[in-house]
C-alpha positions in Angstrom: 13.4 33.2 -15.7 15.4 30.8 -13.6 13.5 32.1 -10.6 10.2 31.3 -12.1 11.5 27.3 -13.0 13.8 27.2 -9.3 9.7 27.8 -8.4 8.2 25.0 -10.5 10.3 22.0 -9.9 10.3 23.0 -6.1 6.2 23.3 -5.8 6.5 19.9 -8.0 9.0 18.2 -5.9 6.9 19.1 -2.5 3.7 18.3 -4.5 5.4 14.8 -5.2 6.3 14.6 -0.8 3.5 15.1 -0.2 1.5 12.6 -1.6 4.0 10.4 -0.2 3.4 11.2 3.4 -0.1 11.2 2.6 0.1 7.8 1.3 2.0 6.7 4.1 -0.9 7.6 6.8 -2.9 5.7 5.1 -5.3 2.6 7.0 -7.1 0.0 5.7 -10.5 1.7 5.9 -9.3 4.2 4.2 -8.8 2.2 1.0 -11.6 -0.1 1.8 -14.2 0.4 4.5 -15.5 -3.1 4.8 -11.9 -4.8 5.1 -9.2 -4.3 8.1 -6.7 -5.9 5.7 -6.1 -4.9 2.4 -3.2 -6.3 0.2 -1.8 -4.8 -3.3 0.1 -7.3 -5.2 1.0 -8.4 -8.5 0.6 -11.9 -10.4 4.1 -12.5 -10.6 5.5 -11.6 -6.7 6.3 -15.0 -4.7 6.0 -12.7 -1.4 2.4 -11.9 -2.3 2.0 -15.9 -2.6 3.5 -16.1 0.8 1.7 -13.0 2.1 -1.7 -14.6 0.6 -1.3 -17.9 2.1 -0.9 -16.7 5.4 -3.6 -14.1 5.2 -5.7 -17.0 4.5 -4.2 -19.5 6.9 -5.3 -17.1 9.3 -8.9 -17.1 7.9 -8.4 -13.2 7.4 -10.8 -11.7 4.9 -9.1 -9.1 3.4 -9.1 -7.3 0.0 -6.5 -8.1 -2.6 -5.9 -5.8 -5.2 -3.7 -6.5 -8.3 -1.9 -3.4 -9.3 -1.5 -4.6 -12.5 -4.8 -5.7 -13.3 -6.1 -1.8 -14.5 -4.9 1.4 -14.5 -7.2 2.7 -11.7 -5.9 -0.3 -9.4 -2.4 0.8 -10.2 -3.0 4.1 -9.2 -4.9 3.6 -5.8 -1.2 1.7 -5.4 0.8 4.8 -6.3 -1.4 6.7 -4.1 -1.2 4.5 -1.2 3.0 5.0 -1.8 3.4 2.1 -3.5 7.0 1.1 -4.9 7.0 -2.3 -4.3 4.3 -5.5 -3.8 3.0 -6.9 -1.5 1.7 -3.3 0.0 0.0 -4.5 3.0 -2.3 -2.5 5.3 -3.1 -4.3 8.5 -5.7 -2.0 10.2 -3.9 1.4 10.8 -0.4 -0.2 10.0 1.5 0.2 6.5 4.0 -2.8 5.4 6.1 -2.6 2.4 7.0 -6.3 1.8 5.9 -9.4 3.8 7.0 -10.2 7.5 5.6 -13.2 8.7 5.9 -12.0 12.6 4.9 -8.3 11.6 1.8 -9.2 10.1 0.7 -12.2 12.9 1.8 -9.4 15.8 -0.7 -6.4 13.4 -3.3 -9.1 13.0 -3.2 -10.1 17.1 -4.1 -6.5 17.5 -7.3 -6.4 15.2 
């Protein structure tokens, strides 16, 4: 019997991993195929302000979704490997948080 459970969190634990490192190849067009930016943030995050502002200053058109706005949104977030907000995905690049100088040195590269 403890064989059987040892089994069962394991295959859940790798199923969990994996979804994870799946997430974390994820690109833009992957999420969105008409956008090469794509941004997952909530109402309440001042870095998603900051991140937005910039985006914008930029004159980037990019896709914002709010990961608490419905459930769906909030799970395209988890999938991506969403933890925290902003999520950023600057065409094949992945940011967690906002970096002023990463974002203007991913967006150079569009």
């Amino acid at each position: 019997m403890r064989t059987i459970a040892f089994w069962v969190i394991a295959i859940f634990i790798l199923g969990l991993a994996w979804k994870q490192i799946d997430g974390s190849r994820l690109r833009a067009a992957d999420i969105s195929p008409e956008h090469e930016v794509v941004m997952f943030t909530a109402p309440w995050c001042g870095y998603c302000d900051r991140a937005r502002a910039h985006l914008n200053e930029r004159g980037i058109d990019f896709l914002e979704i709010d990961v608490e706005g419905s459930a769906s949104a909030n799970q395209q977030w988890r999938d991506a490997g969403g933890r925290g907000v902003p999520l950023t995905f600057i065409g094949e690049q992945r940011f967690a948080g906002y970096s002023r100088e990463a974002y203007d040195q991913a967006l150079d590269r569009l």
